[in-house]
C-alpha positions, 0 to 999 in steps of 0.5 A, a space after each residue: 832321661 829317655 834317650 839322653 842321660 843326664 851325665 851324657 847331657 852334661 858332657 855334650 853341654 859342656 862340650 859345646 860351649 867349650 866349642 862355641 868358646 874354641 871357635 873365638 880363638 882360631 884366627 892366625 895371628 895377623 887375622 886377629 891384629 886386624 880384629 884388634 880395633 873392631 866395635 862390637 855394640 849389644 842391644 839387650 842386656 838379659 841372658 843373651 846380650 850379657 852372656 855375648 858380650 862376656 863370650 866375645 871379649 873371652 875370645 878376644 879381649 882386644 875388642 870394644 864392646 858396649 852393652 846397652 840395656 836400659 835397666 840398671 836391674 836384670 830380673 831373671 825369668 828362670 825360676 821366677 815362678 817360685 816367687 809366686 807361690 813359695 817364699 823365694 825373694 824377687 832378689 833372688 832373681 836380680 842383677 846387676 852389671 858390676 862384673 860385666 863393666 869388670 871384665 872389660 864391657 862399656 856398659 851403657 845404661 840408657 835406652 837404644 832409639 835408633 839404628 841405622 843399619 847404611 851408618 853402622 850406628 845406634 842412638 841412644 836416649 841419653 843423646 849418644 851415638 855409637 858405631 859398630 862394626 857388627 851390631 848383636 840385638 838381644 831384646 826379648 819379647 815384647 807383648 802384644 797387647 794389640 792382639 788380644 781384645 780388652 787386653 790393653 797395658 791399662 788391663 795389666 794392673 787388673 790382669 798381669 802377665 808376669 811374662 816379664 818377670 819384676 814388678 808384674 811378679 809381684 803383682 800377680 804373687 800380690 793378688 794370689 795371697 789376697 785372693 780368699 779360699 775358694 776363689 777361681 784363678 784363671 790362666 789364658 795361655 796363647 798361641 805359639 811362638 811364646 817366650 819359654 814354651 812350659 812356662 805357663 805349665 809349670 807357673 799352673 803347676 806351682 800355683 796348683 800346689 799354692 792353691 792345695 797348700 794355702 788355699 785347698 778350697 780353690 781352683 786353677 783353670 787353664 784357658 789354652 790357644 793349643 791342644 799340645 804343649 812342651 812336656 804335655 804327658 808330664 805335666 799331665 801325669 803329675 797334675 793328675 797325682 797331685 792336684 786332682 781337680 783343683 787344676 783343670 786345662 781346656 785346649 783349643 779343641 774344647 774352644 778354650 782359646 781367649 779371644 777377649 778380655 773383659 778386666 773390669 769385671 774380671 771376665 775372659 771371654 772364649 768363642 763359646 763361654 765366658 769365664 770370671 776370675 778372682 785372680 787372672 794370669 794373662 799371658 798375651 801373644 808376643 812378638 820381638 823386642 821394638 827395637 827389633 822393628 826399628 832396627 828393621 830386623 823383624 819381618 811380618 811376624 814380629 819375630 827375627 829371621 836370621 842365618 843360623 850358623 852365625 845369627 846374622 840378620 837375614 833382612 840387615 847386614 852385620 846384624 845378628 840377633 839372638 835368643 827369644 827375638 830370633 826365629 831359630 826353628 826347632 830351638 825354643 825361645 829359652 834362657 838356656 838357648 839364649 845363653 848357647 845361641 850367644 856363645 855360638 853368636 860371639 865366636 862366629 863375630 870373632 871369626 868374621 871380624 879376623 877375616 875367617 870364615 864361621 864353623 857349624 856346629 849343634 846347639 844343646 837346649 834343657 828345659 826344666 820345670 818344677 811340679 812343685 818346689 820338690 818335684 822336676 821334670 825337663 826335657 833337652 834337645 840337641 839342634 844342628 844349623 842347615 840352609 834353612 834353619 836349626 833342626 833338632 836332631 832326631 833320637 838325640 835329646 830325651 825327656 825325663 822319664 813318665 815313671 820315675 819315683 820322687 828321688 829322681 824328681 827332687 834330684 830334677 828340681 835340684 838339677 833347675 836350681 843348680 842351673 840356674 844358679 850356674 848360669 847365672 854366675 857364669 853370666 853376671 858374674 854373682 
């Protein structure tokens, strides 16, 4: 990686969740008696909410917290791309709670309906009411299906995202396999803020070796809202080596972006053309989980704007929200981030709740995308907290290298799996 080896990389991670982990421990003694009874109530059960609950009774095995996620099953969006075009199995990406009620968290599966941010309480669809002295909000992204034309939840069937990953995975894996050879796959990639910003780029790539694998005959355009995107030379550099011109990308300037969608004849429509597909990815813009809104911590954007050395809501008291629902500036919307934004989060909810005042530290993100099954490439940043949000921190993070031969990339796609698989176990316990 350039700038930023992969053995310096692994040492600054593990050195910042041991830090994240240090800070829930450093109230006195008299200071944690008093955090001994605090309720801690979670909204959100993927990779940050999951990963802040376990984090808080970690440095602090006296507090309540609760855990409300309305799936008895989290489905993992890392590596979910594989699904689609190799044979990895939708299990492969699944969860669920057992280990987490094992550790000591209340588990509540039911939907949040309420907050009352003056009350300190959370309502639930089952008829319940919790309280919380902080409350975490955790909710991903929901998709805006009001701001693409067409691209109504009736159009998902037609059209999927498979932005959420599950069902619409395997929707979208469904219609890839029955599409004949020489048909045409069509990806309308949006506007930033997204979920996971390589993602649309390594889910083309994937389905581009598919395509040459299976199906040589067809071809994969990529309909995009931007002219740059994450790891834009890499990505390039690799499409151009290995798939040709069965991959094609149009940015902006070229008058790309999807303004319309037609499902019903298959038909996405751009300012100067309109396009046909066999098979359409439509990824829709997004914003903040609903309850979010609700809980009246989004802002006009749809996203969440928060303090960013504790996460804290900078619209409701005692409220943090993280990962891909929080504006955190520079840090992407990522599961890795998610996962070290949750760690931070819950060891400055232990602080506060010990009566002690929270610690700054710097944030670590990676972000890997596979080429093929075989062929990885990431790129890491390292971010630091100021008065106006998390900054990257210049010269500290790096990308992998534009010439590196095909051990060090298979070596990358191991690193991803290796990850993910790492994570995932730290996390839901499997």
């Amino acid at each position: 990686m350039r700038g930023l080896s992969r053995r310096r990389w692994l040492q600054g991670s593990a050195s910042a969740a041991a830090t994240a982990v240090a800070l829930g421990g450093c109230a006195s003694a008299g200071s944690s008696s008093r955090a001994a009874s605090a309720r801690v109530v979670i909204i959100g059960g993927g990779i940050g909410g999951a990963s802040c609950a376990r984090a808080l009774l970690a440095g602090n095995a006296n507090l309540s917290v609760t855990l409300v996620e309305a799936n008895p099953t989290y489905t993992a969006c890392p590596l979910s791309n594989l699904v689609l075009t190799t044979n990895r199995p939708i299990t492969a990406q699944q969860f669920g709670y057992a280990d987490l009620r094992d550790a000591g968290v209340e588990v509540e599966l039911t939907r949040a309906t309420a907050v009352d941010p003056v009350a300190h309480s959370v309502g639930l669809a089952s008829g319940k009411t919790l309280s919380y002295d902080r409350l975490v909000i955790s909710p991903g992204i929901d998709l805006r299906s009001d701001a693409l034309r067409g691209y109504t939840e009736a159009a998902f069937d037609k059209m999927p995202h498979a932005w959420q990953a599950g069902a619409q995975t395997l929707l979208l894996k469904q219609q890839l396999d029955a599409m004949g050879d020489g048909g045409v796959v069509v990806m309308s990639v949006p506007d930033n803020p997204y979920r996971c910003p390589p993602g649309p780029y390594e889910r083309a790539s994937l389905i581009a070796h598919y395509l040459k694998t299976h199906k040589p005959r067809s071809k994969l355009l990529i309909l995009d809202a931007k002219d740059r995107f994450s790891k834009q030379p890499l990505f390039m550099t690799a499409w151009r080596e290995l798939y040709g011109n069965l991959l094609e990308w149009q940015g902006r300037s070229s008058g790309a972006e999807v303004i319309s969608v037609v499902p019903e004849e298959m038909r996405l429509d751009t300012d100067f053309d309109s396009v046909t597909a066999d098979v359409a990815n439509v990824i829709p813009p997004q914003q903040a989980g609903a309850i979010a809104a609700i809980a009246g911590v989004a802002d006009t954007s749809g996203w969440c704007p928060i303090e960013p050395i504790t996460f804290e809501s900078t619209l409701q008291p005692d409220i943090h929200v993280i990962g891909d629902a929080a504006i955190a500036n520079a840090m992407p919307k990522s599961a890795f981030a998610a996962n070290a934004q949750a760690k931070l989060c819950a060891a400055q909810i232990n602080r506060l709740l010990a009566g002690e005042n929270p610690i700054g530290t710097t944030l670590i993100n990676t972000c890997y995308s596979l080429i093929n099954p075989d062929y990885g490439i990431s790129v890491a940043g390292v971010y630091r907290p100021d008065s106006s949000g998390w900054l990257e921190v210049d010269g500290a993070g790096g990308a992998s290298p534009i010439d590196a031969g095909p051990e060090v990339r298979a070596l990358e796609a191991d690193h991803a799996r290796d990850w993910y698989g790492a994570m995932t176990a730290q996390v839901f316990g499997a």
